[in-house]
C-alpha positions in Angstrom: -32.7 -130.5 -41.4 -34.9 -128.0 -41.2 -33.2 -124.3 -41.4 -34.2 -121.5 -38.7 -33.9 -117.9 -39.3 -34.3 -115.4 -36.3 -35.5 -112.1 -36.5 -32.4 -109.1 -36.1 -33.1 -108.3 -32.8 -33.7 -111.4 -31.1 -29.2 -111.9 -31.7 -29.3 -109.3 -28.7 -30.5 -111.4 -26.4 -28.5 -114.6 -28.0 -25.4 -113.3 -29.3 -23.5 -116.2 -29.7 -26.1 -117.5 -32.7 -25.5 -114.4 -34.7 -23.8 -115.1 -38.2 -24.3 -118.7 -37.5 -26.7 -120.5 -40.5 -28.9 -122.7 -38.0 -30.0 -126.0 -38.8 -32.1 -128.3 -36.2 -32.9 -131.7 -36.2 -37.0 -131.4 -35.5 -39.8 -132.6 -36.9 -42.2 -130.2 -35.5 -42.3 -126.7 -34.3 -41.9 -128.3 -30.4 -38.9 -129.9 -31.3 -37.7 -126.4 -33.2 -38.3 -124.9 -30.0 -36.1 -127.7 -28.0 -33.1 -127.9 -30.4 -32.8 -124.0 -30.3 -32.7 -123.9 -26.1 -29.8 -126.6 -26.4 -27.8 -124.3 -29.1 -28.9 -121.0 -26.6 -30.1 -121.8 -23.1 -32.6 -119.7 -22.2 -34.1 -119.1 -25.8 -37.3 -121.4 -25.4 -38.4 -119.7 -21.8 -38.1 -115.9 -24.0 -40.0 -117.2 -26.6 -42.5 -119.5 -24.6 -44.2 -118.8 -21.4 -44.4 -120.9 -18.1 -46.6 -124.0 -20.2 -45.0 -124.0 -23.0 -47.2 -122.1 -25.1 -45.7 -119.4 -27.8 -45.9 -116.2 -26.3 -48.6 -113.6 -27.3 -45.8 -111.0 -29.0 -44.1 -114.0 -30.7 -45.1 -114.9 -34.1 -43.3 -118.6 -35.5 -43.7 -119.4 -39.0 -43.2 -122.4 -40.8 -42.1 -121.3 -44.7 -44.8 -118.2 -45.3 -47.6 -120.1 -43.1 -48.0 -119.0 -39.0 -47.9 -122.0 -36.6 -51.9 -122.9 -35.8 -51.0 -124.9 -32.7 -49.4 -122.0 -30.6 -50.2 -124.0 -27.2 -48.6 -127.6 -27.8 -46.4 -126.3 -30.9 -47.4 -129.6 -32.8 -47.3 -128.2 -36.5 -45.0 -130.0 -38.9 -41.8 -129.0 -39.8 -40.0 -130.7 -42.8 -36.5 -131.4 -43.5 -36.2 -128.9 -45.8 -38.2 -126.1 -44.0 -37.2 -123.1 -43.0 -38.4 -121.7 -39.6 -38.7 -117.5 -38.9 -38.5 -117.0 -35.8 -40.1 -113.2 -34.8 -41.2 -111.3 -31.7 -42.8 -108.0 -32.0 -41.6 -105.3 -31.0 -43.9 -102.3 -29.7 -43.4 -98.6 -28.1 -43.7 -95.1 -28.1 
């Protein structure tokens, strides 16, 4: 199952995954998305917007590569993958 890995400060916003080791059932990054709203409702709406698309400030990475497909989220995701999960974070 492929392994997903959150950056710090998204736990803020989903505290109950914090300390957890998370492992999904997907085989691509739309299925990713799906098995971590079930674990944290709300958590595909903050990283996604209204279509479904990965929001601009988000970045998704599957191993060291970014995820091409950032409007259908159709990259493939091993069994032995692990996912980052990050959103920027911006300022002054």
């Amino acid at each position: 199952m492929p392994k997903v890995e959150l950056a710090r400060h998204l736990y803020a916003f989903f505290p109950d995954l914090e300390g957890k080791e998370i492992n999904v059932e997907a085989g691509t990054a739309a299925e990713v998305v799906q098995a971590m709203e079930k674990l944290a409702p709300g958590f595909a709406f903050y990283i996604c917007d209204e279509r479904g698309e990965l929001r601009r400030h988000v970045n998704l990475f599957i191993e060291q590569d970014t995820v091409r497909d950032r409007k259908h989220l159709s990259d493939k995701v091993g069994p032995d993958t692990r996912v980052y999960i990050l959103q920027a974070l911006s300022g002054g």
